[in-house]
C-alpha positions in Angstrom: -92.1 -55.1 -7.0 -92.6 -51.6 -5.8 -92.3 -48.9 -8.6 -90.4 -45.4 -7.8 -92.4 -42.5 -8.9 -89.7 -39.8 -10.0 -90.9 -36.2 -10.1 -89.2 -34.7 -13.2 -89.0 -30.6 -12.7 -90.3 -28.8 -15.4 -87.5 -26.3 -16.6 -89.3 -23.1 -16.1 -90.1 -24.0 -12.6 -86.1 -25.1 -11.7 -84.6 -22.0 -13.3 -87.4 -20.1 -10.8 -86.3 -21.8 -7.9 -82.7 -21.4 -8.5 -83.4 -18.0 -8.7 -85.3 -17.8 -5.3 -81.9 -20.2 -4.1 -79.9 -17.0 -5.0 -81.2 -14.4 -4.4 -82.0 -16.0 -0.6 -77.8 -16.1 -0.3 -76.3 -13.8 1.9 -74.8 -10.9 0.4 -71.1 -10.5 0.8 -69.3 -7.2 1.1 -67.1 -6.4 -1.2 -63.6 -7.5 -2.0 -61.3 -4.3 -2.0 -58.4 -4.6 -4.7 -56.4 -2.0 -6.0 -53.0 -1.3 -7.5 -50.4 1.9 -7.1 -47.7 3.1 -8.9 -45.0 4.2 -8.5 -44.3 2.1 -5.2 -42.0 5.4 -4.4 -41.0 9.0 -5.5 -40.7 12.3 -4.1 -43.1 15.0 -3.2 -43.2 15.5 -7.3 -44.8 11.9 -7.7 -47.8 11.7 -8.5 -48.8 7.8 -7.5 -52.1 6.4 -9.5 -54.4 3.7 -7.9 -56.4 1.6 -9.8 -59.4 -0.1 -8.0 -60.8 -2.5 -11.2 -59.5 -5.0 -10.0 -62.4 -5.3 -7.1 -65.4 -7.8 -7.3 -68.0 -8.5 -5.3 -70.8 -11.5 -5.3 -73.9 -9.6 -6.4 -73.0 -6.1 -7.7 -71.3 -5.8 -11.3 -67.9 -4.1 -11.5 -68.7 -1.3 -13.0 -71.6 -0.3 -10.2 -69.1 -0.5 -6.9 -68.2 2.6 -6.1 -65.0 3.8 -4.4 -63.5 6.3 -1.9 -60.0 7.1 -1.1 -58.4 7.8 2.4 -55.0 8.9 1.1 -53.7 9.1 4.7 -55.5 5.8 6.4 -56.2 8.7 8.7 -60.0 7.7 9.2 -61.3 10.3 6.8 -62.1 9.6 3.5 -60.3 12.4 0.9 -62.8 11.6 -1.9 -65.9 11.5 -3.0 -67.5 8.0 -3.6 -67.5 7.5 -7.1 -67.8 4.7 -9.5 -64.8 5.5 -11.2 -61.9 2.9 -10.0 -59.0 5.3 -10.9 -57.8 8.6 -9.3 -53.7 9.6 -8.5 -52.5 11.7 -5.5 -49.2 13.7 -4.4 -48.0 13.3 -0.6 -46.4 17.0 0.8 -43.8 15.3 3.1 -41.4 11.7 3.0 -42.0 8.6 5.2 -44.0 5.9 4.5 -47.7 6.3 3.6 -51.1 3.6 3.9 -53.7 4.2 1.0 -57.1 2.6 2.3 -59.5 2.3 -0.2 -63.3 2.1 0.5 -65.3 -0.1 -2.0 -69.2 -0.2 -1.6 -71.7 -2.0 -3.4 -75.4 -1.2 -4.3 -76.5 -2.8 -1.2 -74.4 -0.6 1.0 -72.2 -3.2 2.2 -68.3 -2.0 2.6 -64.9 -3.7 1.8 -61.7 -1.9 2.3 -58.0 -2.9 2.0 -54.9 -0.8 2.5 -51.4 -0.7 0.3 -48.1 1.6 1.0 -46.1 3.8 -0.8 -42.5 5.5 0.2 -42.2 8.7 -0.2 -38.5 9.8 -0.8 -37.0 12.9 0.1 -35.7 14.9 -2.8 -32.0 14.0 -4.2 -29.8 16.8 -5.9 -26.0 15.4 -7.2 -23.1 17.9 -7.4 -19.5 17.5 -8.9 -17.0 19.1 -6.1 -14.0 18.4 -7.8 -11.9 16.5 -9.9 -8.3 17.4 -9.8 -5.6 15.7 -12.1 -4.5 12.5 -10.5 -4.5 10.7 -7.9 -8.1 13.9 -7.6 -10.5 14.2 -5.0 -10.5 11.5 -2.7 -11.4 11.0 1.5 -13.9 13.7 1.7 -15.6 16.0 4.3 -18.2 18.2 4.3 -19.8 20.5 6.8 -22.0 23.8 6.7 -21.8 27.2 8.2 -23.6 28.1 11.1 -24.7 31.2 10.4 -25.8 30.6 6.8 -26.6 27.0 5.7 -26.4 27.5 2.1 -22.8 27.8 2.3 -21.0 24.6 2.7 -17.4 23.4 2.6 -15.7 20.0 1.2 -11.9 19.0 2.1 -10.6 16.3 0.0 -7.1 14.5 -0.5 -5.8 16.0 -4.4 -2.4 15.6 -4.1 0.3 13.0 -2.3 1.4 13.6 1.0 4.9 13.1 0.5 4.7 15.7 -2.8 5.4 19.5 -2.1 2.6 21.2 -3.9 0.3 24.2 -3.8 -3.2 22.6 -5.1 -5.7 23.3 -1.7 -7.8 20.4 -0.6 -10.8 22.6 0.1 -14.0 23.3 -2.3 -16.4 26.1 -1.2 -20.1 26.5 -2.2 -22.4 29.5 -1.4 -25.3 28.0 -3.1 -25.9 24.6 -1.4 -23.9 23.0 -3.6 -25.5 24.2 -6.6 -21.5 25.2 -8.1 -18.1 25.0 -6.4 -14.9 26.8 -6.3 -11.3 26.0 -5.3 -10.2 26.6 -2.3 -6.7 28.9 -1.9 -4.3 28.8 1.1 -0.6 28.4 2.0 2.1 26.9 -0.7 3.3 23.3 0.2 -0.2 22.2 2.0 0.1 18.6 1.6 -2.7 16.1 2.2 -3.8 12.9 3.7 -7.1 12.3 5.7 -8.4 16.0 5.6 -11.0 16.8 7.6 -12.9 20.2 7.6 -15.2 22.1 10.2 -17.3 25.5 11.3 -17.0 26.8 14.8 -19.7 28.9 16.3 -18.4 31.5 15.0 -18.3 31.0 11.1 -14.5 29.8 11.3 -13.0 27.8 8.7 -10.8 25.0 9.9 -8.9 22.4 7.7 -7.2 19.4 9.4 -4.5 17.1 6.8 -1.9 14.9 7.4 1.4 17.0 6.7 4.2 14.3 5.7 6.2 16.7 3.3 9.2 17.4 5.5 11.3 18.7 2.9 10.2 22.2 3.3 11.4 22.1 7.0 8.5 21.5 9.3 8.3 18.2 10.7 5.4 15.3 10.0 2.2 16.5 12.1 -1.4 17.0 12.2 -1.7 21.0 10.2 -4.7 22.8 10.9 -5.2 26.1 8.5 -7.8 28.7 9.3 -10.6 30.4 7.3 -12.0 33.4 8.7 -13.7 34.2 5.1 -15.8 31.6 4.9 -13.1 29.3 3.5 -12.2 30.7 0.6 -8.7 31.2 1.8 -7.2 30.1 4.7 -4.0 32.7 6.3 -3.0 31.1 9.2 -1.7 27.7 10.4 -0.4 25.6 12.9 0.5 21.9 13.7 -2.2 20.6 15.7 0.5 17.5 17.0 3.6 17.0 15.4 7.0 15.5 16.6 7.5 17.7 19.2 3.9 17.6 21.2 3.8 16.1 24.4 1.2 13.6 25.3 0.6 12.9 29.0 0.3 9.1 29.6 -2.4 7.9 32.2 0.8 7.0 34.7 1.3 11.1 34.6 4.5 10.8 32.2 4.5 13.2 29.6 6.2 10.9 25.9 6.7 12.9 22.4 6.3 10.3 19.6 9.5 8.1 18.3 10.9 9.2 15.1 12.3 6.4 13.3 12.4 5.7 9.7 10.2 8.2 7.2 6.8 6.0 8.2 4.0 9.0 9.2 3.4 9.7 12.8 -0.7 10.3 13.0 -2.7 8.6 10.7 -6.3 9.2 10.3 -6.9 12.2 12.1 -10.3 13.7 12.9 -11.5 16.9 14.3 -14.6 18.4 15.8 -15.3 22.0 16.8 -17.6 22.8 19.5 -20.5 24.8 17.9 -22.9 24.8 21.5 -24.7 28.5 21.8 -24.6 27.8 25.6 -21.7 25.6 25.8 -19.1 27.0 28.0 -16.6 25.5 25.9 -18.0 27.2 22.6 -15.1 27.5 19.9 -13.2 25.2 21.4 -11.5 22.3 18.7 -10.6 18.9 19.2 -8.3 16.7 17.2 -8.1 12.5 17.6 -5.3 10.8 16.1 -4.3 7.4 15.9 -1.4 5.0 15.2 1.2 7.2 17.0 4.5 5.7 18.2 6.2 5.9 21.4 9.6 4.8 23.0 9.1 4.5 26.8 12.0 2.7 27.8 14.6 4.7 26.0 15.9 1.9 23.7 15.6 3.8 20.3 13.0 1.7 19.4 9.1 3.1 18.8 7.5 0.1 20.0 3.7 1.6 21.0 1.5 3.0 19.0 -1.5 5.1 20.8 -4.2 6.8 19.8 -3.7 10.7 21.3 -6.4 13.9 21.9 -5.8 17.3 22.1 -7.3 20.8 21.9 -7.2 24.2 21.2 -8.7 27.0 23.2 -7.9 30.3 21.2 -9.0 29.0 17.6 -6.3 26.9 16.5 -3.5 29.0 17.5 -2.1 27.1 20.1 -3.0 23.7 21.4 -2.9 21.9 24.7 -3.8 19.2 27.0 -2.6 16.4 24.8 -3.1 13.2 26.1 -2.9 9.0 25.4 -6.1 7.3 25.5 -4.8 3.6 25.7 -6.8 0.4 24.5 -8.5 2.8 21.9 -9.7 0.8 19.1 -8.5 1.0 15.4 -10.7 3.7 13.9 -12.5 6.7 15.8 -14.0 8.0 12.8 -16.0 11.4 14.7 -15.7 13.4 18.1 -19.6 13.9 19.0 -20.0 17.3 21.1 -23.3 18.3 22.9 -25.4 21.5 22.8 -23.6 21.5 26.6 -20.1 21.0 25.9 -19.4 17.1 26.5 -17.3 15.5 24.6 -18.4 12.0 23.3 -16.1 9.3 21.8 -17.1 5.4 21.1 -14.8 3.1 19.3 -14.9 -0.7 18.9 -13.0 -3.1 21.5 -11.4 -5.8 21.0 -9.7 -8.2 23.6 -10.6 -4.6 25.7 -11.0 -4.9 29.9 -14.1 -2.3 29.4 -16.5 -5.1 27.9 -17.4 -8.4 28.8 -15.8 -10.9 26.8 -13.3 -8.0 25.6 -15.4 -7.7 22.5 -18.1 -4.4 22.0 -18.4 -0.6 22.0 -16.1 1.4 24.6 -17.6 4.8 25.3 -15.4 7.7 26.7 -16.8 10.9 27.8 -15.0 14.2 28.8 -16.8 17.0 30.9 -14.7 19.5 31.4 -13.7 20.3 27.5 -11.5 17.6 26.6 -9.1 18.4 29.7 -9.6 14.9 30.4 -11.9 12.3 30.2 -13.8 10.1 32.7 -13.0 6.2 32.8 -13.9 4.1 29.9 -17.1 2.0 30.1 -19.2 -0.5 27.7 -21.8 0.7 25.9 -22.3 -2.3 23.9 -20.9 -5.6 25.2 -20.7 -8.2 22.5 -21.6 -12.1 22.6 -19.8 -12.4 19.1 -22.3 -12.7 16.7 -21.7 -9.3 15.4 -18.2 -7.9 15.7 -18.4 -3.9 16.1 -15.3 -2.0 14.0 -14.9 1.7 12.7 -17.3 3.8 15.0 -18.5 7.4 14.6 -20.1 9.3 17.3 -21.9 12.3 17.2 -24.1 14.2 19.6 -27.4 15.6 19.0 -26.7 19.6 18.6 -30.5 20.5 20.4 -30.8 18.1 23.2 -28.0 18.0 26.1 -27.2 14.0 26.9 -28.2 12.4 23.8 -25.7 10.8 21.4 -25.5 8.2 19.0 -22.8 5.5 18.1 -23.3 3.5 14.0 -20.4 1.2 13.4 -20.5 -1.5 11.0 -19.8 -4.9 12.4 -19.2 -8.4 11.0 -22.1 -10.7 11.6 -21.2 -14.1 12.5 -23.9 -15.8 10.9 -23.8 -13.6 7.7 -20.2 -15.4 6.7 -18.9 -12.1 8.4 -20.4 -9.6 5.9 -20.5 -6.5 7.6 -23.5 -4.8 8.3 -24.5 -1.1 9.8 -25.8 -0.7 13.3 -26.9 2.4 15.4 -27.5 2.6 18.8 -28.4 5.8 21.4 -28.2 7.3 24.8 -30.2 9.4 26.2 -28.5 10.1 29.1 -24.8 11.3 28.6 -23.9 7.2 27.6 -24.7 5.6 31.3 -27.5 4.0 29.3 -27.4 2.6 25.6 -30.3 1.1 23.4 -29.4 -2.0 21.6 -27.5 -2.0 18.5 -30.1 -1.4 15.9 -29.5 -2.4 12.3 -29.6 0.1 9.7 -28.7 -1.8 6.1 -31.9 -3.8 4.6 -32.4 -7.5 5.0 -31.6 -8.3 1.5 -32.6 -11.6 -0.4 -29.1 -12.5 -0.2 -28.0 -10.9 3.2 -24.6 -11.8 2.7 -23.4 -8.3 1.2 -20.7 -6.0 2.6 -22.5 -2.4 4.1 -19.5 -0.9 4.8 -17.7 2.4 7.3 -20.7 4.5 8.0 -21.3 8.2 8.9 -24.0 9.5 10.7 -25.5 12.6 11.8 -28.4 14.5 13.4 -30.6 17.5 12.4 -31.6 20.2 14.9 -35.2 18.5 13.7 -33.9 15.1 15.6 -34.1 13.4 12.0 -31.0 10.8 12.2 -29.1 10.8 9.0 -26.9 7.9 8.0 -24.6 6.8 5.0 -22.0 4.4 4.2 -20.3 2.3 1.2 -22.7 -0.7 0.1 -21.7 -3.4 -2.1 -25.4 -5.2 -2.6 -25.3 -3.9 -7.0 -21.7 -5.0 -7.4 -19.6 -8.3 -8.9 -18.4 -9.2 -5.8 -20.8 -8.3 -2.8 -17.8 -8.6 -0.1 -15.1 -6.2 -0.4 -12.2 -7.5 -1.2 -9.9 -4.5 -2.7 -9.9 -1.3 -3.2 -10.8 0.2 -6.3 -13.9 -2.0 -6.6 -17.6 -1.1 -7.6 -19.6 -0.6 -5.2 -22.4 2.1 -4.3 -23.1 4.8 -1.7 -26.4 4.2 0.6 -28.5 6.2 2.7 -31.2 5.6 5.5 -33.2 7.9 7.7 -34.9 7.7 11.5 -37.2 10.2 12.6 -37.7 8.1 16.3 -34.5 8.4 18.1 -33.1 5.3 15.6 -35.7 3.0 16.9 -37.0 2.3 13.4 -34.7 2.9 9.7 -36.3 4.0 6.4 -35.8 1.4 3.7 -32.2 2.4 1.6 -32.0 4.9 -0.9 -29.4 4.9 -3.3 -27.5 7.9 -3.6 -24.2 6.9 -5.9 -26.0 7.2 -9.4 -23.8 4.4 -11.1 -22.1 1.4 -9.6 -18.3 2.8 -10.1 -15.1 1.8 -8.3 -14.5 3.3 -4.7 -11.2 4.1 -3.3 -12.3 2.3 -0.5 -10.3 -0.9 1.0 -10.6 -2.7 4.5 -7.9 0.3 6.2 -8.6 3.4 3.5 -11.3 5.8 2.5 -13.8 7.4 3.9 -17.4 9.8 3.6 -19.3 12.1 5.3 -23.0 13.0 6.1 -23.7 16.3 7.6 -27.5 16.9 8.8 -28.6 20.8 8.2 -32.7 21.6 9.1 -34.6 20.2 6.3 -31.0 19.1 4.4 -28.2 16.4 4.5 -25.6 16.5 2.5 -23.2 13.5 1.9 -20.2 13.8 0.4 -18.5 10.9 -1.0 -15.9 9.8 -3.7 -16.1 7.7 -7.0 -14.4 7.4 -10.4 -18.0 7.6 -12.0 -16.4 8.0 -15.8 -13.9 5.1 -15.4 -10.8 7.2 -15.9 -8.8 6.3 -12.9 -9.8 9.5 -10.9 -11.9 9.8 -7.8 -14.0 12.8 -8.5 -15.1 14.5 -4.9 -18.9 14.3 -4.9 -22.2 15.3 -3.6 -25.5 14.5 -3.0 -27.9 16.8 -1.2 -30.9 15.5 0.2 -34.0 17.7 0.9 -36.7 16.9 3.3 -40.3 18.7 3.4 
């Protein structure tokens, strides 16, 4: 039998060769690793990176060294440096890539990138909180001339309640303090709305029910010429004895019957164009407004109706039925250039395939009349558009923007918050985009949205959110819920992630029909004004938050 001769390896000689085995392995680069905190903040934040957590294959820890590109710009903003930790400030919002550079003694490179948001700046403000039912519904807008000085109309008393309290808060700071409003006794309130003409005019829209001090039910528009501090003049926008001309050419007043209001949820819009030949001009929308064309006694219509004034609220003409409007019209949008924009949701509507969508209406000729109705968003049913605003971009003639909030068929019919945009006077609209986030559990109710642009072209967006409360479907009014925000600075092609503006989860006034807020963009601002009963005491305190960009 053969024998096997077996070469043992002395143990000097095997730990040399090992040796040679590794030091003849490749170097690797690198392996980039870092952490940053916080993952958001404002301009004021200062976020810290920490880079131990990088290895590599032949170069201790503590020997890589590191570089920052705070930008991911392509241009490294520090020194390379073998200490892992540094922290950096950001001088504007959006969403910003970190790369970090890790290199070891070799010269070999890893890199790896991570994101941060930066937030614009939030600043909270009580408006108001009358004595019961307080400060509910509210509006806000800002003067022309002077942006620190902003108004807020709110519901404070009952509509069917003579009293002198004035739904309107004035601010000459930015909102820093407020002050009450004074006007005409017997001003009584539902669904105010308040707006600036180009001209620094005050103009408060409400519901007027209180027919006990002889003037009929109507849509009562007061006017500031201070600034709205006081408001010395007024006069019924529509009441029961305004004539709307139907599109057969008949000319209806509404049908009086019972002690049921005649306009519900009116809005208004003023036309604030530098170069708009219908400058100063103000429209008023109403809806829900009975009619008895056959002369039976009974109201058995109820339209939605526009009119307009031409000489600052004094008088107002050219009021008109714009049948097979939807339920809620929540803003008139009006361009740098005059045109009047409305959108509204359709439902079993001949504009729209299907009858389901977005019906767009557009006037040229200063709310005289408008052109016939076509679909900017035709439906397939999966989401179900309801409660549109509109508003036009105040820099750039043709473009104009429509958010609604829609139920989503495969979301159990949560309701979520889409935007969509023409750039071209409404022939031609983007598709719907959706603003809300795509939560873990998506099926939450995002809830009547307002939106508005900035003379930068910065989109501005809020609405009622129910993702932090007990019930994430709105079921009744009074329930917790939240106020949410989101931004676009692309035409609404892309949202920023939500920001939170309510600072507690507190009841809302809102239901399914009632309530509603109001975003306002201003330069580098937007201020949203909203309602809660933040302290639990059964009032709705009139709020604001004030968000600043940089």
């Amino acid at each position: 039998m053969k024998n096997t001769l077996r070469v043992l390896c002395p143990t000097l000689l095997c730990v040399m060769a090992l040796v040679s085995s590794l030091d003849a392995a490749p170097n690797q680069p690198p392996t980039a690793c870092f952490t940053v905190t916080p993952a958001a903040g404002t301009i004021a934040a200062s976020f810290a990176v920490d880079a131990t957590c990088s290895t590599d294959d032949h170069t201790a820890p503590a020997k890589l060294k590191v570089r920052w590109d705070w930008e991911n710009d392509g241009v490294n903003d520090t020194a390379s440096t073998t200490t892992k930790t540094a922290s950096h400030s950001f001088g504007n919002e959006g969403v910003k890539t970190i790369k970090l550079e890790v290199r070891d003694t070799a010269g070999l490179v890893g890199t790896t990138t991570r994101t941060v948001r930066v937030v614009p700046t939030l600043t909270q403000s009580l408006v108001s909180e009358p004595a019961p039912p307080g400060a509910g519904e509210p509006d806000v807008d800002f003067s022309p001339g002077d942006p620190q000085r902003l108004v807020v109309s709110a519901n404070t008393a009952d509509s069917n309640v003579g009293t002198s309290l004035y739904p309107a808060f004035v601010s000459s700071d930015g909102g820093a303090s407020w002050s009450r409003a004074t006007g005409l006794d017997g001003t009584h309130t539902l669904d105010s709305g308040i707006e600036f003409d180009g001209s620094g005019r005050v103009f408060l829209s409400v519901i007027d029910g209180f027919t006990e001090d002889g003037t009929s039910q109507g849509v009562l528009v007061s006017r500031s010429t201070d600034g709205g501090l006081t408001y010395a003049t007024r006069s019924f926008a529509m009441d029961a004895g305004t004539l709307f001309r139907f599109p057969d050419g008949s000319d209806h007043s509404p049908c009086v019957q019972g002690t049921n209001l005649l306009f519900d949820y009116p809005k208004m819009a003023a036309d604030r164009g530098i170069t708009s030949p219908y400058r100063n001009q103000l429209y008023v929308i109403a809806r829900g407004v009975p009619f008895d064309l056959n002369g039976d006694g009974i109201c058995e219509r109820a339209e939605t109706v526009f009119i307009r004034s031409l000489d600052a609220g004094e008088t107002w003409v050219s009021g008109q039925v714009l049948p097979v409007l939807g339920p809620l019209t929540s803003g008139i949008g009006v361009g740098p250039d005059g045109v009047v924009y409305l959108t509204h949701s359709a439902f079993s509507a001949p504009f729209c395939p299907g009858g389901i969508g977005v019906a767009f209406r557009k006037s040229v000729d200063g709310g005289a009349s408008f052109l016939p109705t076509t679909c900017a968003f035709p439906s397939d049913g999966s989401i179900q558009p309801d409660r549109a605003w509109t508003f036009a971009d105040p820099s750039v003639p043709g473009v104009v923007y429509a958010a609604f909030n829609a139920a989503v068929t495969g979301l159990s019919n949560s309701l979520h918050i889409y935007v969509m945009r023409s750039t071209d006077g409404g022939d031609n609209w983007t598709a719907p985009v959706r603003v809300d986030d795509v939560l873990p559990d998506d099926v939450v109710d995002h809830y009547r949205p307002s939106i508005s642009v900035s003379t930068t072209g910065r989109v501005d967006v809020i609405w009622f959110d129910y993702r932090n409360s007990t019930s994430k479907k709105l079921i009744q009014s009074g329930q917790t819920g939240d106020v949410y925000y989101s931004y676009s600075v692309n035409g609404g092609t892309t949202w920023s992630s939500n920001l939170r503006l309510s600072t507690s989860t507190s009841p809302l006034l809102a239901s399914r029909f009632n309530d509603f807020l109001t975003v306002i963009s201003s330069g580098s601002r937007a201020h949203a004004a909203y309602s809660q009963d933040t302290d639990g005491d059964g009032v709705y305190e009139a709020l604001l938050t004030t968000l600043t960009f940089h």
